[in-house]
Kinemage of the C-alpha trace (Angstrom):
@kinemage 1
@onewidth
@group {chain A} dominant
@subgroup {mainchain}
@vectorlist {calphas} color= white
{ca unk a 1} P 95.785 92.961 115.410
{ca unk a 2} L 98.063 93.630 112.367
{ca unk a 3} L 98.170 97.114 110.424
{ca unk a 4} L 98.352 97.509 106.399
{ca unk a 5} L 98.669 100.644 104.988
{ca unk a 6} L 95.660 101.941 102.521
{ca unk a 7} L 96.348 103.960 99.608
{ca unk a 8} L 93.150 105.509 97.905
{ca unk a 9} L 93.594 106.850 94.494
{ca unk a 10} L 91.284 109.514 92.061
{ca unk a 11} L 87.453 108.876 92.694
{ca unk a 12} L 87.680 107.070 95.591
{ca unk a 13} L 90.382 109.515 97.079
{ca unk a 14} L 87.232 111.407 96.979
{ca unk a 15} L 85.344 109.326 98.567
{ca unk a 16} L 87.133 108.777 101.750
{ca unk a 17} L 88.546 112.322 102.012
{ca unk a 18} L 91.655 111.213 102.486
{ca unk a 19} L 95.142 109.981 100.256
{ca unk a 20} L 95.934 107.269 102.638
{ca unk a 21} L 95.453 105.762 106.311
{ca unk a 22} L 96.524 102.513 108.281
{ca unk a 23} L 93.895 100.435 108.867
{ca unk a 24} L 94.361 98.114 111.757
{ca unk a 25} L 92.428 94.460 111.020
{ca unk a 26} L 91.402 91.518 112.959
{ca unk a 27} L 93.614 88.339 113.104
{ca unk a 28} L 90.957 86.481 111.184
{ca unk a 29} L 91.199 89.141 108.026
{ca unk a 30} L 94.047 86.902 105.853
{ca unk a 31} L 92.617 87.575 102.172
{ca unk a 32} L 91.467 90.729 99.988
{ca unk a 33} L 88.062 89.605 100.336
{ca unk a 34} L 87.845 89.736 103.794
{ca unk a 35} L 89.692 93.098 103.777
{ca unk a 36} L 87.636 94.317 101.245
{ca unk a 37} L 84.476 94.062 104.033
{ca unk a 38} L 86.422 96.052 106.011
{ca unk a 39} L 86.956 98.793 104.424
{ca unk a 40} L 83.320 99.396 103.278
{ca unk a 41} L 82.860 99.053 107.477
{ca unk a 42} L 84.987 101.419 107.939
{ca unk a 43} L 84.762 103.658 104.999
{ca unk a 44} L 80.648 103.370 104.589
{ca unk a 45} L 81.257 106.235 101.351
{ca unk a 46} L 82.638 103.196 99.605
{ca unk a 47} L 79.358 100.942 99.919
{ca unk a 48} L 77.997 100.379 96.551
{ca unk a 49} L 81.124 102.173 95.008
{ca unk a 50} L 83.722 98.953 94.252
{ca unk a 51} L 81.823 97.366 91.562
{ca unk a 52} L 85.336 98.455 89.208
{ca unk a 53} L 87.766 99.390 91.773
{ca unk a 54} L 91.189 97.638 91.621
{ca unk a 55} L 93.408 96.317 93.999
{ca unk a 56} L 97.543 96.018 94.591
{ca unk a 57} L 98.798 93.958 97.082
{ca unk a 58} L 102.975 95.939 97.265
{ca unk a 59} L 102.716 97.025 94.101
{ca unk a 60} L 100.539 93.756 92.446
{ca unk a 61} L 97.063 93.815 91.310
{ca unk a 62} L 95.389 91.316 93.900
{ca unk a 63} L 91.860 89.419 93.559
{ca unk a 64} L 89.614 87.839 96.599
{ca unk a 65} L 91.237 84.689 97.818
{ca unk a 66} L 95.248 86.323 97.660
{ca unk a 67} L 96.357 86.727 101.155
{ca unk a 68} L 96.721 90.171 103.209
{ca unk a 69} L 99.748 90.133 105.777
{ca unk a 70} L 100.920 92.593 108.379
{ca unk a 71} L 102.731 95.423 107.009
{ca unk a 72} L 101.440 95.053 103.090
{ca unk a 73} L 100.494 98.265 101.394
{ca unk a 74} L 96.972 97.802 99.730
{ca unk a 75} L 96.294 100.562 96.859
{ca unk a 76} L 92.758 101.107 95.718
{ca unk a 77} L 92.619 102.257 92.387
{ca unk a 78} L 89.154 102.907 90.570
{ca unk a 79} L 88.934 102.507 86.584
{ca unk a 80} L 90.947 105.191 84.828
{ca unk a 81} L 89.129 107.206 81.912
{ca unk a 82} L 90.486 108.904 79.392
{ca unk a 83} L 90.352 110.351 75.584
C-alpha cells in the first residue's frame, strides 16, 4: 500500500468535513484517474460533486493519465468565484 496526502480546499472542504487526511491506496492506483475513484469511495459526499474540481499533483495542476506516487501531496481545489 502507499499513502498520499489529500488536501481539500473551500466547497469541497465542506464536503468531506475535513482540511486534509492521508489516504492509503492500492498498488494498482498509479494515475489521477484511478485515484480520483478512490476518493469518491471513500469520500461518497464527493459523488456527483467533481464535475469542476481541480487537481495538483506537489504543487502542479494534474489531469487523468499523470501518475500518483507514494508520498505525493494531491490538493483538490473546486472552481474559485468571485466579483
Amino acid at each position: 500500500m502507499k499513502k498520499v496526502r489529500v488536501l481539500y480546499f473551500a466547497g469541497v472542504r465542506d464536503l468531506v468535513g475535513i482540511p486534509d487526511e492521508e489516504l492509503e491506496l492500492p498498488d494498482e492506483t498509479c494515475n489521477l484517474d484511478a485515484f480520483v475513484r478512490l476518493l469518491v469511495a471513500a469520500r461518497p459526499a464527493l459523488d456527483g460533486r467533481l464535475g469542476g474540481v481541480r487537481f495538483a499533483v506537489n504543487e502542479t495542476f494534474a489531469v487523468g493519465p499523470d501518475p500518483v506516487a507514494p508520498g505525493d501531496v494531491i490538493a483538490v481545489i473546486p472552481p474559485v468565484a468571485g466579483g
